[in-house]
Predicted model as a PDB file, atoms N, CA, C, CB and O in Angstrom, pLDDT in the B-factor column:
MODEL        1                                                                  
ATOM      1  N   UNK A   1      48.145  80.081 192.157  1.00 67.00           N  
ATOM      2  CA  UNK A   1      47.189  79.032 192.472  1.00 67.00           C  
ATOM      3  C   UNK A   1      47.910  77.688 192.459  1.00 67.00           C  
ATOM      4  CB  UNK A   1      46.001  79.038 191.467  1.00 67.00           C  
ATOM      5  O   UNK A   1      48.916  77.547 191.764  1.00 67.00           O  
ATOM      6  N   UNK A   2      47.397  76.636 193.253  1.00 77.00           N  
ATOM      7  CA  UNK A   2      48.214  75.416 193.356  1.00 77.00           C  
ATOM      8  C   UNK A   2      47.079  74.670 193.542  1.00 77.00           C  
ATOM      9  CB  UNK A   2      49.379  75.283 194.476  1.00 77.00           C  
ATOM     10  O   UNK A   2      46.018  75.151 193.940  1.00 77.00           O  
ATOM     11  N   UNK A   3      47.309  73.161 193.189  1.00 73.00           N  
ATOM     12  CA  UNK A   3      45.762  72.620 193.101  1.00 73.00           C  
ATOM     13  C   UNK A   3      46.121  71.515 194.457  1.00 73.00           C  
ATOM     14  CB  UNK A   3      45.175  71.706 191.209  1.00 73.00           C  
ATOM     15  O   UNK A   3      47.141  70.916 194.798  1.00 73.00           O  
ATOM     16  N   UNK A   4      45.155  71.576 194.835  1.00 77.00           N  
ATOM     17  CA  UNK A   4      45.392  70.686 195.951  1.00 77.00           C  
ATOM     18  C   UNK A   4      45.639  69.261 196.080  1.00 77.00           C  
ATOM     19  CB  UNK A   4      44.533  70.809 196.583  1.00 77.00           C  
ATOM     20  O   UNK A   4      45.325  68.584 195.100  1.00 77.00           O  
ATOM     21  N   UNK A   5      46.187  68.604 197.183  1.00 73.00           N  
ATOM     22  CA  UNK A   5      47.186  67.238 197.127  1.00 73.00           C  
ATOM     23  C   UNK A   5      45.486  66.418 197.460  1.00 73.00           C  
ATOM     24  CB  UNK A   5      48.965  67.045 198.744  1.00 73.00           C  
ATOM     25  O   UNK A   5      44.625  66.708 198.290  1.00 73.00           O  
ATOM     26  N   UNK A   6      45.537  65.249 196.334  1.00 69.00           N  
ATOM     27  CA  UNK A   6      44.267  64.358 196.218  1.00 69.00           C  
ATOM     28  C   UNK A   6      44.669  62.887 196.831  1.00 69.00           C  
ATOM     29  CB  UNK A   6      43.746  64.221 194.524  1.00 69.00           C  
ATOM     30  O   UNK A   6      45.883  62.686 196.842  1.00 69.00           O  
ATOM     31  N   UNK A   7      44.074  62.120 197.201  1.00 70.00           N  
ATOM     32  CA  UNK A   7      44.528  60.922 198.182  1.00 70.00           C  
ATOM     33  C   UNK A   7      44.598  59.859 197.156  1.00 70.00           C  
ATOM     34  CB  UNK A   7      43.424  60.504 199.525  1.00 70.00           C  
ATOM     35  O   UNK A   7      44.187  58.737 197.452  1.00 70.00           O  
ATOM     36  N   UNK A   8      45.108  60.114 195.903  1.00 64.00           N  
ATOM     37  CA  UNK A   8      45.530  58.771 195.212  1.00 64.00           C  
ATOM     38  C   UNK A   8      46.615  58.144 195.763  1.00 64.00           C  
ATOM     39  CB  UNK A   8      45.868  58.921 193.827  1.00 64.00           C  
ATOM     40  O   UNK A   8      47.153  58.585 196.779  1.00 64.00           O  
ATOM     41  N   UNK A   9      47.143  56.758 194.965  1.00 63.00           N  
ATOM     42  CA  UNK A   9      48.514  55.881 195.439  1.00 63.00           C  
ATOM     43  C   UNK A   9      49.208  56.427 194.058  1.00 63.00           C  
ATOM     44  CB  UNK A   9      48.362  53.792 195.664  1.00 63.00           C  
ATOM     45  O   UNK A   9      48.793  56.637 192.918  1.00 63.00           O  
ATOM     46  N   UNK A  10      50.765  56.583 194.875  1.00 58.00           N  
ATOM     47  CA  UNK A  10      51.684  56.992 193.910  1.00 58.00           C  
ATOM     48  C   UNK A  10      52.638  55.569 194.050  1.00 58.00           C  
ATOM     49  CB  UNK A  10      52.457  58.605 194.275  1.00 58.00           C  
ATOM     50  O   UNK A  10      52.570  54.981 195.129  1.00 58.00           O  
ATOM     51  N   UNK A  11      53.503  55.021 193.002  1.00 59.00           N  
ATOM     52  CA  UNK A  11      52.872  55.336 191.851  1.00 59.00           C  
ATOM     53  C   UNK A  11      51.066  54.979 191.203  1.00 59.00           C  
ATOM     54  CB  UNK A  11      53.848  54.736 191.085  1.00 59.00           C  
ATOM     55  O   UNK A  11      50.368  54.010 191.501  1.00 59.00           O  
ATOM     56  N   UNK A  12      50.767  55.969 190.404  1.00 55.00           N  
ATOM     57  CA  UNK A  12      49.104  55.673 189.698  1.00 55.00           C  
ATOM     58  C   UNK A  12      49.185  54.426 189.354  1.00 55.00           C  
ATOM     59  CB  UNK A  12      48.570  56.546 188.261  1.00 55.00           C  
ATOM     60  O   UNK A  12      50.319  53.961 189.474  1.00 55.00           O  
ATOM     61  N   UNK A  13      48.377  53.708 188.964  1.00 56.00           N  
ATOM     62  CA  UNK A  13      47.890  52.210 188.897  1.00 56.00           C  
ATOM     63  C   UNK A  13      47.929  52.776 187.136  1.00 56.00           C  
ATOM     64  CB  UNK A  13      46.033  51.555 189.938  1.00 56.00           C  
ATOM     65  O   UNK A  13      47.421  53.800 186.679  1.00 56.00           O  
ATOM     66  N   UNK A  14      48.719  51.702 186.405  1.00 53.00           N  
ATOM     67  CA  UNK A  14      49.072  52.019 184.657  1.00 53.00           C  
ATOM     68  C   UNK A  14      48.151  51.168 184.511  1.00 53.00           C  
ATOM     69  CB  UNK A  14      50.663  51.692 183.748  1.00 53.00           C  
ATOM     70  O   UNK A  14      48.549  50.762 183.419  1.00 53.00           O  
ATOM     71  N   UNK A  15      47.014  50.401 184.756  1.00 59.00           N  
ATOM     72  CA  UNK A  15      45.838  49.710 183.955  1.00 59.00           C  
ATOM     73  C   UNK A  15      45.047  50.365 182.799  1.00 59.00           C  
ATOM     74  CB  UNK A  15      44.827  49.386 184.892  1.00 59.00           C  
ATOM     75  O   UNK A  15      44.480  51.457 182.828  1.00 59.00           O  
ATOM     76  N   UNK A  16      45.115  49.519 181.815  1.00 61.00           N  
ATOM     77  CA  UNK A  16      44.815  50.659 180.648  1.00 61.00           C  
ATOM     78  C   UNK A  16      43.180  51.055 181.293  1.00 61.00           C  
ATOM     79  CB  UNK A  16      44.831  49.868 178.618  1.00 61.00           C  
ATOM     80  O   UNK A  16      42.998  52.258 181.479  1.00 61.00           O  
ATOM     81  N   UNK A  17      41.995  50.104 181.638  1.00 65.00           N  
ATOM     82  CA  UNK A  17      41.026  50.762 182.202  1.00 65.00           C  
ATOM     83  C   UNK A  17      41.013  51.702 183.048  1.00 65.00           C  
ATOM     84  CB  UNK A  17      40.466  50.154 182.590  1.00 65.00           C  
ATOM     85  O   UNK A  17      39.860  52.087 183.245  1.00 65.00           O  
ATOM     86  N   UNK A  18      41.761  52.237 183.628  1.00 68.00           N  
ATOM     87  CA  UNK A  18      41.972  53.562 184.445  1.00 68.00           C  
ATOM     88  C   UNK A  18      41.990  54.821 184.033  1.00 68.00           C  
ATOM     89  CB  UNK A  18      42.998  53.575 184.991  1.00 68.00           C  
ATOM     90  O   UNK A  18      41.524  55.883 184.445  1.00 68.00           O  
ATOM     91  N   UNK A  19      42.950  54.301 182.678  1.00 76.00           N  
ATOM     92  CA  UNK A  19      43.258  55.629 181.635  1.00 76.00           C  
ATOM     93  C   UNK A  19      42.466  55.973 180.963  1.00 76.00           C  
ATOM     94  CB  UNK A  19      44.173  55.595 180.730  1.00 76.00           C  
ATOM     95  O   UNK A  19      42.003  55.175 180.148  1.00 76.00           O  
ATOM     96  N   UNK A  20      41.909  57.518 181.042  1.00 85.00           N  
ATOM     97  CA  UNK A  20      41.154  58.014 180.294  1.00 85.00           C  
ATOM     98  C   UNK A  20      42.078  58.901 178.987  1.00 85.00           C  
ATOM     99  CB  UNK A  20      40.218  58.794 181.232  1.00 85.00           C  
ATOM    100  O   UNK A  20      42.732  59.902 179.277  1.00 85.00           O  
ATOM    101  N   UNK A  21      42.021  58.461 177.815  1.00 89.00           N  
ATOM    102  CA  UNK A  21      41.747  59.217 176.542  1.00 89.00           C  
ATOM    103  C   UNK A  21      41.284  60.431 176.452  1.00 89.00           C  
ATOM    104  CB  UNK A  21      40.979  58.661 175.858  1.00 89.00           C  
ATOM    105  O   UNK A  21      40.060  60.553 176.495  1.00 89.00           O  
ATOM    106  N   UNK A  22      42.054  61.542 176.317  1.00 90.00           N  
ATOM    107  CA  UNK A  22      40.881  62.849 176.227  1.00 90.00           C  
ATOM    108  C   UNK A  22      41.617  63.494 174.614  1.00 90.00           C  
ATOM    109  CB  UNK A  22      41.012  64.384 178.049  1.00 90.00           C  
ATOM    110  O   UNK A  22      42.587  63.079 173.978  1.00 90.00           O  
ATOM    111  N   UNK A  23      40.737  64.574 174.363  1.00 93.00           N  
ATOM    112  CA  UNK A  23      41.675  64.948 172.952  1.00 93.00           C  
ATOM    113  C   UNK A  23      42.760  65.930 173.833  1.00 93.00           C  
ATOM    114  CB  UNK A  23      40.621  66.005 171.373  1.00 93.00           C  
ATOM    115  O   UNK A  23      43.167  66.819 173.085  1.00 93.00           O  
ATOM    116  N   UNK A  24      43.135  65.997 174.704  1.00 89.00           N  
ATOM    117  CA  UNK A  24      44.323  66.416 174.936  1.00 89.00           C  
ATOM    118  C   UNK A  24      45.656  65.792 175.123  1.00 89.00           C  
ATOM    119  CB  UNK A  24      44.147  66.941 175.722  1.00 89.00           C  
ATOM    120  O   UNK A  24      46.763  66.319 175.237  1.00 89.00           O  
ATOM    121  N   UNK A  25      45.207  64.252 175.132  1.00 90.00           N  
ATOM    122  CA  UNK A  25      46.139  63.401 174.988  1.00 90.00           C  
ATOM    123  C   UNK A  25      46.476  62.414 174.146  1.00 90.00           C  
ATOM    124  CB  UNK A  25      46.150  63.023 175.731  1.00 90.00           C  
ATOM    125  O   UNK A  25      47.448  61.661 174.080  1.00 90.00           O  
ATOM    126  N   UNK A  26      45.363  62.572 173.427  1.00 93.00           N  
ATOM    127  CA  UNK A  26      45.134  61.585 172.392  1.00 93.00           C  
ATOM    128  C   UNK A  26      46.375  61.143 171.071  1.00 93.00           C  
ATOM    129  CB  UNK A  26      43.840  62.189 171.747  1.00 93.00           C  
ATOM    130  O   UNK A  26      46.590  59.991 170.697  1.00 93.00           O  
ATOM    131  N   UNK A  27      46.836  61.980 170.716  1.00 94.00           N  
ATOM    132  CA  UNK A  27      47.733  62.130 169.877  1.00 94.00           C  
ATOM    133  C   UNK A  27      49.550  61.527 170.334  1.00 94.00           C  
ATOM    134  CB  UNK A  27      47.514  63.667 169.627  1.00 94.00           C  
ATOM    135  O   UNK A  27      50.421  61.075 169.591  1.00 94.00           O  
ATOM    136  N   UNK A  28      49.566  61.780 171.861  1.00 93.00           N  
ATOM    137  CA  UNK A  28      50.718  61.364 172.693  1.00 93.00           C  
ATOM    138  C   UNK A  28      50.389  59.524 172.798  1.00 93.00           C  
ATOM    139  CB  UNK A  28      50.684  62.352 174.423  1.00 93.00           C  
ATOM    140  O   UNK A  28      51.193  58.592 172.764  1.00 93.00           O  
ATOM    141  N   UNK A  29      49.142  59.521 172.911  1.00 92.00           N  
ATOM    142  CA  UNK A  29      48.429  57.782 173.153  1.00 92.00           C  
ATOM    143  C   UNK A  29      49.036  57.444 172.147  1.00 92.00           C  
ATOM    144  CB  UNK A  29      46.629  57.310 173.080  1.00 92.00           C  
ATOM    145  O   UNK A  29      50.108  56.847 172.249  1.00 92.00           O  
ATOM    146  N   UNK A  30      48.378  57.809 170.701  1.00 94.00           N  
ATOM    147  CA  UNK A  30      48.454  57.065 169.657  1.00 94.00           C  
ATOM    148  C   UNK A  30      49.985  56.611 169.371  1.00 94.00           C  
ATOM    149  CB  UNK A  30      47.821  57.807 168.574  1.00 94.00           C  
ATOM    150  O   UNK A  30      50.313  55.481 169.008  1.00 94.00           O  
ATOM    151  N   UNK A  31      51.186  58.107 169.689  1.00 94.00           N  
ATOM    152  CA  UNK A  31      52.150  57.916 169.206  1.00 94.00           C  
ATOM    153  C   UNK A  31      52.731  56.760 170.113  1.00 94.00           C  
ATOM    154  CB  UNK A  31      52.811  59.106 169.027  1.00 94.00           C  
ATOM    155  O   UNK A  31      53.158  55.837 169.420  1.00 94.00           O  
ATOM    156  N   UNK A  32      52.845  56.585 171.286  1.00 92.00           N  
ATOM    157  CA  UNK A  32      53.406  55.716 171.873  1.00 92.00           C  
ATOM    158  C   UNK A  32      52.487  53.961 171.914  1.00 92.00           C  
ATOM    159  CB  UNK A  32      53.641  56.499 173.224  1.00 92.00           C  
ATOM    160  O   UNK A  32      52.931  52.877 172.292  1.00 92.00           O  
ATOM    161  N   UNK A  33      51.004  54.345 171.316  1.00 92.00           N  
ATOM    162  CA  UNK A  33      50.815  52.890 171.176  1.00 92.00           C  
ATOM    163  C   UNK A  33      51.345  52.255 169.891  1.00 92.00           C  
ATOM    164  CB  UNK A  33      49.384  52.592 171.270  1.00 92.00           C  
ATOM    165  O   UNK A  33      50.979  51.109 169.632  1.00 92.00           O  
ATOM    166  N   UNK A  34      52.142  52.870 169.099  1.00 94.00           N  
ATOM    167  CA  UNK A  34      53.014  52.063 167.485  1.00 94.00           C  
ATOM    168  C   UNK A  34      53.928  52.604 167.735  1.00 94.00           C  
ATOM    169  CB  UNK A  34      52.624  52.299 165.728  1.00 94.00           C  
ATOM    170  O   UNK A  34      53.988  53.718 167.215  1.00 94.00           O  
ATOM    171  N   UNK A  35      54.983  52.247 168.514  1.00 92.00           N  
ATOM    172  CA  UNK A  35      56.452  52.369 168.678  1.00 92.00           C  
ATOM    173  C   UNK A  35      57.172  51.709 167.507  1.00 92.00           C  
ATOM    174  CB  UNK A  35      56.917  51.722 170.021  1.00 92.00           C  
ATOM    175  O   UNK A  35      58.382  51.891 167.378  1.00 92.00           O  
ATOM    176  N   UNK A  36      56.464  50.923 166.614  1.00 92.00           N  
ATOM    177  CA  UNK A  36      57.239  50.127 165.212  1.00 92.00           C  
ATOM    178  C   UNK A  36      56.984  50.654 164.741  1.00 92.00           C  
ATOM    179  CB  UNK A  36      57.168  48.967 164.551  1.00 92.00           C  
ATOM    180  O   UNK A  36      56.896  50.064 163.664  1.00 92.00           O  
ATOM    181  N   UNK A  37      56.525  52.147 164.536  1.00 94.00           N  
ATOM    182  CA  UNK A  37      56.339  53.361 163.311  1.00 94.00           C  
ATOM    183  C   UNK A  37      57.337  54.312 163.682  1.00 94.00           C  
ATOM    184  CB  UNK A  37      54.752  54.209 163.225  1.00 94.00           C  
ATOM    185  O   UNK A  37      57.466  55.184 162.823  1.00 94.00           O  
ATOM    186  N   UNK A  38      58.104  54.442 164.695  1.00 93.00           N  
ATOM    187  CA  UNK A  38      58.915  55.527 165.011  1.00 93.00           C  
ATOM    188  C   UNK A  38      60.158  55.671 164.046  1.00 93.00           C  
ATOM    189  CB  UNK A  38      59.340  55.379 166.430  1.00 93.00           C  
ATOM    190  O   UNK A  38      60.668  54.553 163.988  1.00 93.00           O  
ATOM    191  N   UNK A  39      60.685  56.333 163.463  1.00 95.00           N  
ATOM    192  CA  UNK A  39      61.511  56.069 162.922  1.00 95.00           C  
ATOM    193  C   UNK A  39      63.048  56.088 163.834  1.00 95.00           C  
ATOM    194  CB  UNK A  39      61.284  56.832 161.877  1.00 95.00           C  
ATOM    195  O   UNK A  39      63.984  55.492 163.301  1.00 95.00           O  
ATOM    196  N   UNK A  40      63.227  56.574 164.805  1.00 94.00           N  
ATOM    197  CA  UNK A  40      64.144  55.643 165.708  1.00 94.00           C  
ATOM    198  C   UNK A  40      63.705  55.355 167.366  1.00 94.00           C  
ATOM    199  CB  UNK A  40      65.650  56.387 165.716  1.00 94.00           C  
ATOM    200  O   UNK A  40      63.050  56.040 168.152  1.00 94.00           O  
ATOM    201  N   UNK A  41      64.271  54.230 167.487  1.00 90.00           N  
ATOM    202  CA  UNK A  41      63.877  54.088 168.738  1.00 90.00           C  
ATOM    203  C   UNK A  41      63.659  54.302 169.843  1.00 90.00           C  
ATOM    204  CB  UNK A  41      64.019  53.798 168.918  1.00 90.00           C  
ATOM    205  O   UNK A  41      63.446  53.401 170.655  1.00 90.00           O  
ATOM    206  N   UNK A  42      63.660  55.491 170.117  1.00 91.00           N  
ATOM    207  CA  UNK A  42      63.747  56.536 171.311  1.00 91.00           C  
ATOM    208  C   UNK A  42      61.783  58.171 171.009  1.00 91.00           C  
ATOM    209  CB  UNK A  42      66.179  57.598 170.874  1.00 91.00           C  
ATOM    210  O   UNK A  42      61.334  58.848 170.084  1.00 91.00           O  
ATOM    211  N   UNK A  43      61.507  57.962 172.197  1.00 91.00           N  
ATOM    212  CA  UNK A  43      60.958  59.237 171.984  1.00 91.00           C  
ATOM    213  C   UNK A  43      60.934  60.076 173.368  1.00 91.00           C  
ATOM    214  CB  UNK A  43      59.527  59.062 171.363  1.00 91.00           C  
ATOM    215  O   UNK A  43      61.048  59.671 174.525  1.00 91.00           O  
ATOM    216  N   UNK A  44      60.774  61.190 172.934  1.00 92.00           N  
ATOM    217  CA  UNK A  44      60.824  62.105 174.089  1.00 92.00           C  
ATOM    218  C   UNK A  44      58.998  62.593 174.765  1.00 92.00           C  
ATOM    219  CB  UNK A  44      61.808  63.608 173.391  1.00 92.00           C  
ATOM    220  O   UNK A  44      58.287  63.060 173.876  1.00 92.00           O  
ATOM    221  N   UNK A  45      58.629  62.539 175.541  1.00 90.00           N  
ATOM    222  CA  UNK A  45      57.496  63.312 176.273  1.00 90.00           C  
ATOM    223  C   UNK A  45      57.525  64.521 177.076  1.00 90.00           C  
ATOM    224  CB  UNK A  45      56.991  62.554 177.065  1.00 90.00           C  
ATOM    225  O   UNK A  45      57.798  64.482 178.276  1.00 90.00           O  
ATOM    226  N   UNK A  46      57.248  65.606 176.449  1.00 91.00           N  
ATOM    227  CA  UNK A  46      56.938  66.613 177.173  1.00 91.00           C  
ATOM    228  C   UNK A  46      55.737  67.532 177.197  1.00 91.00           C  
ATOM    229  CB  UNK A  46      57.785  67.189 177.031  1.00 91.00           C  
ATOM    230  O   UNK A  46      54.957  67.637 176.251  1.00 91.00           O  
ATOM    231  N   UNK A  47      55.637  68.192 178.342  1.00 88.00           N  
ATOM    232  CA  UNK A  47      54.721  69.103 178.674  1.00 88.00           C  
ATOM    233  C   UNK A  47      55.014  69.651 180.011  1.00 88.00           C  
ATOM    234  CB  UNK A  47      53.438  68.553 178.587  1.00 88.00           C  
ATOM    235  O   UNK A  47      55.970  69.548 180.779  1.00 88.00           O  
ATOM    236  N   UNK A  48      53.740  70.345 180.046  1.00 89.00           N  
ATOM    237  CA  UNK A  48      53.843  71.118 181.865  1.00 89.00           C  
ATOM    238  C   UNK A  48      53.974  70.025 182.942  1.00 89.00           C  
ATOM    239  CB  UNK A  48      52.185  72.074 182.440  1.00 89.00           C  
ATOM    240  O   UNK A  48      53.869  68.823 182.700  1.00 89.00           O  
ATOM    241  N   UNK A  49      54.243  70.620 184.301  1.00 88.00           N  
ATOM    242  CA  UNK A  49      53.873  69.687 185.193  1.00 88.00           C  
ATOM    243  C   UNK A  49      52.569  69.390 185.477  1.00 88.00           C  
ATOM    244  CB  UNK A  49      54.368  69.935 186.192  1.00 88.00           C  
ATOM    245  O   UNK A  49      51.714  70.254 185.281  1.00 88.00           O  
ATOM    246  N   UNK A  50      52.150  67.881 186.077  1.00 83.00           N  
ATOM    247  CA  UNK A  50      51.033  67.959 186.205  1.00 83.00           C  
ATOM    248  C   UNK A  50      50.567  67.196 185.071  1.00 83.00           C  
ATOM    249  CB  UNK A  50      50.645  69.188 186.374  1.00 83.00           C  
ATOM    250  O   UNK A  50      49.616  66.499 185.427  1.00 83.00           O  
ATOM    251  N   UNK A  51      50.893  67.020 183.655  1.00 84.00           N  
ATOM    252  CA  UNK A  51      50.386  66.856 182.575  1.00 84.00           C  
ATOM    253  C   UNK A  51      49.627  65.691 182.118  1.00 84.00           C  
ATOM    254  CB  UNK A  51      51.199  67.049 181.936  1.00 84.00           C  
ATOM    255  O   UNK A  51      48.545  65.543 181.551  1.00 84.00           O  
ATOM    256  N   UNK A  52      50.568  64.893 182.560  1.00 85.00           N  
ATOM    257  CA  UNK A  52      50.245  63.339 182.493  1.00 85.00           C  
ATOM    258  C   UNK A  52      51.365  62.320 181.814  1.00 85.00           C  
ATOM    259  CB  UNK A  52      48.881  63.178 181.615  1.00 85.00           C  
ATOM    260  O   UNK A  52      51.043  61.248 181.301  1.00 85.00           O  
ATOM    261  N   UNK A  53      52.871  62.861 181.893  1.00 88.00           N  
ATOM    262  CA  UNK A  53      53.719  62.363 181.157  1.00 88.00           C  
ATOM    263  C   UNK A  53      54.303  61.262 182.164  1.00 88.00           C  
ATOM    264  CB  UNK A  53      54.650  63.424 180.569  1.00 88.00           C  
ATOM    265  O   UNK A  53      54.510  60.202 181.574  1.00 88.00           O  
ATOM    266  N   UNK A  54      54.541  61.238 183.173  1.00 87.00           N  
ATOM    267  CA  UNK A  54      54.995  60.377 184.131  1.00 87.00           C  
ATOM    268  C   UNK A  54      53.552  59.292 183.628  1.00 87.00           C  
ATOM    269  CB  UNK A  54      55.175  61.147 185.959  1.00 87.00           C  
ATOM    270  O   UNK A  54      54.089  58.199 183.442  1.00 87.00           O  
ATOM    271  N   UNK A  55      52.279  59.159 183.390  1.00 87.00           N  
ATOM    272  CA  UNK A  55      51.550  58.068 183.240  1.00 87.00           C  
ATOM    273  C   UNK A  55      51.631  57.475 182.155  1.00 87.00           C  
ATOM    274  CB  UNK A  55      50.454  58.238 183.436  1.00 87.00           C  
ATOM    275  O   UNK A  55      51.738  56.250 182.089  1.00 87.00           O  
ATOM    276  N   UNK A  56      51.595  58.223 181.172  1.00 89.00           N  
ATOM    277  CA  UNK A  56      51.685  57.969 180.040  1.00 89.00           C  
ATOM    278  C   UNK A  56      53.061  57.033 179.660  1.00 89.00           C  
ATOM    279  CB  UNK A  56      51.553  59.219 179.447  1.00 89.00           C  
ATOM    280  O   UNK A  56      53.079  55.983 179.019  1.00 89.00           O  
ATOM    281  N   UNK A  57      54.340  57.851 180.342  1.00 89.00           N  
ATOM    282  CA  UNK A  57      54.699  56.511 180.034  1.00 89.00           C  
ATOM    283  C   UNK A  57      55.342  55.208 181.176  1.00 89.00           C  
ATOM    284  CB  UNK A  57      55.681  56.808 179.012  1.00 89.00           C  
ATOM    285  O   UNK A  57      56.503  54.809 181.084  1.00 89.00           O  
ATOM    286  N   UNK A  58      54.586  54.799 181.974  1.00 88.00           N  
ATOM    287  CA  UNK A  58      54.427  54.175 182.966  1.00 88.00           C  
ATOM    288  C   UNK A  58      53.392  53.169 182.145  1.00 88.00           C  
ATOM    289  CB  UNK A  58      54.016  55.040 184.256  1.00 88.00           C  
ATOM    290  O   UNK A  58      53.564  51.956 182.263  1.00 88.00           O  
ATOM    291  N   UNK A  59      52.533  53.573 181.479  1.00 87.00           N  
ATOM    292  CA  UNK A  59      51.494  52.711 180.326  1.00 87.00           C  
ATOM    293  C   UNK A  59      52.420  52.495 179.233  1.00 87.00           C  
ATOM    294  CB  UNK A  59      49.999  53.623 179.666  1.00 87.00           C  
ATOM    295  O   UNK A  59      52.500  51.315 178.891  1.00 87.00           O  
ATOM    296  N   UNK A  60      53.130  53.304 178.602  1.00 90.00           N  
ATOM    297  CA  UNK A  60      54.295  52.290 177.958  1.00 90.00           C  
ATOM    298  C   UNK A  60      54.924  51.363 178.166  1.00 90.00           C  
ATOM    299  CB  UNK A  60      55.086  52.591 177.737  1.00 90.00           C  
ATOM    300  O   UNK A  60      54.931  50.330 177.497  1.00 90.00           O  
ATOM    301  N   UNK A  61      55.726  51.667 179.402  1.00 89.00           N  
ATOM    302  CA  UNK A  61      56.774  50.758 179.714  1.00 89.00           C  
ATOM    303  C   UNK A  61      55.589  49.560 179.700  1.00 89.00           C  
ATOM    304  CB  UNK A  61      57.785  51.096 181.258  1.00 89.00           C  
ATOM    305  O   UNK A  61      55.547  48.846 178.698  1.00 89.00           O  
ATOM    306  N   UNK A  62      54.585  49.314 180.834  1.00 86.00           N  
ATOM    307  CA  UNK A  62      53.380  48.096 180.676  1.00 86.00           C  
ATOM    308  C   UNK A  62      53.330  47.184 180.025  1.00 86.00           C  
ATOM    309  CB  UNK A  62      52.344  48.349 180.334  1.00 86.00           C  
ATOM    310  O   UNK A  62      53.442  45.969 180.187  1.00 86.00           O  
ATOM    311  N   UNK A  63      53.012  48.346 178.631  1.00 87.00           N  
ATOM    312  CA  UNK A  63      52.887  47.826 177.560  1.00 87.00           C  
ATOM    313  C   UNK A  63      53.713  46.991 176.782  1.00 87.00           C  
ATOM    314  CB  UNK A  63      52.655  48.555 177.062  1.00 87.00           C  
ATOM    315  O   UNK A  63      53.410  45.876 176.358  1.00 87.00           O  
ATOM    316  N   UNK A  64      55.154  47.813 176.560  1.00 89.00           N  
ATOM    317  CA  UNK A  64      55.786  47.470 175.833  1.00 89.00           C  
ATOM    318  C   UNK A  64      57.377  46.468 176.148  1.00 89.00           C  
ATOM    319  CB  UNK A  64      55.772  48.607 175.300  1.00 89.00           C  
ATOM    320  O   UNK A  64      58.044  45.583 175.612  1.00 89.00           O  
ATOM    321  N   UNK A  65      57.371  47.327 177.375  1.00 88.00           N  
ATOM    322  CA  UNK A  65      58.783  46.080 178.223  1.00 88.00           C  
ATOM    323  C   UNK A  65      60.049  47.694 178.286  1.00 88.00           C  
ATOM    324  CB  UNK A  65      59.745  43.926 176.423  1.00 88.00           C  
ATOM    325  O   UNK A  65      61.186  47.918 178.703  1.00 88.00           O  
ATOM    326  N   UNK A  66      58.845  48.526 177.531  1.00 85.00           N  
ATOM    327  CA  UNK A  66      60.484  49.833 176.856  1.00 85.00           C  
ATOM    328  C   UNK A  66      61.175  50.046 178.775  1.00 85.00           C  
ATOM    329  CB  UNK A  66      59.496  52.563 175.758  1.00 85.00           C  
ATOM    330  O   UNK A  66      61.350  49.251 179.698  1.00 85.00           O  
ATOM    331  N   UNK A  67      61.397  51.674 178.588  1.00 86.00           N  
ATOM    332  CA  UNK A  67      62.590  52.055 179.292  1.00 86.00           C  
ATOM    333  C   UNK A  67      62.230  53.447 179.574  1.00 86.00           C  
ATOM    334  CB  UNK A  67      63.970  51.863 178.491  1.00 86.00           C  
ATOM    335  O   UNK A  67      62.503  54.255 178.687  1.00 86.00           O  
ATOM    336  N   UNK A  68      61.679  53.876 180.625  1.00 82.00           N  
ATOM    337  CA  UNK A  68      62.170  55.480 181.223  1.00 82.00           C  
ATOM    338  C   UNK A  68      62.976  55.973 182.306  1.00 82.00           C  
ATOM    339  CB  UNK A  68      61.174  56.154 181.588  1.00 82.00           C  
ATOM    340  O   UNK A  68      63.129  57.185 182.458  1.00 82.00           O  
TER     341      UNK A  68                                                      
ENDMDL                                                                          
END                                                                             
């Protein structure tokens, strides 16, 4: 099965009002919204394709000025 190609703009628009919060992501949110709790400066994101890691941190960088 393959899910079909949807007529968004790539890249997604990183406005935090766009982004929906679900508890499947919630925990990836939190960690990357306190990057001054990490204990070093680097983190990694993974999951499947599809997941939401390319947005997630596209809303970092936004946010923070970081680096992917």
């Amino acid at each position: 099965m393959t899910q079909a190609p949807l007529p968004f703009e790539w890249p997604a628009d990183t406005r935090d009002a766009d982004f929906i919060v679900t508890p499947s992501n919630a925990a990836a949110v939190r960690h990357l919204d306190r990057p001054a709790l990490w204990p070093v400066a680097a983190s990694l994101l993974v999951g499947p394709r599809k997941s939401g890691r390319s947005t997630l941190a596209r809303r970092f960088v936004a946010a923070t000025g970081g680096t992917m």
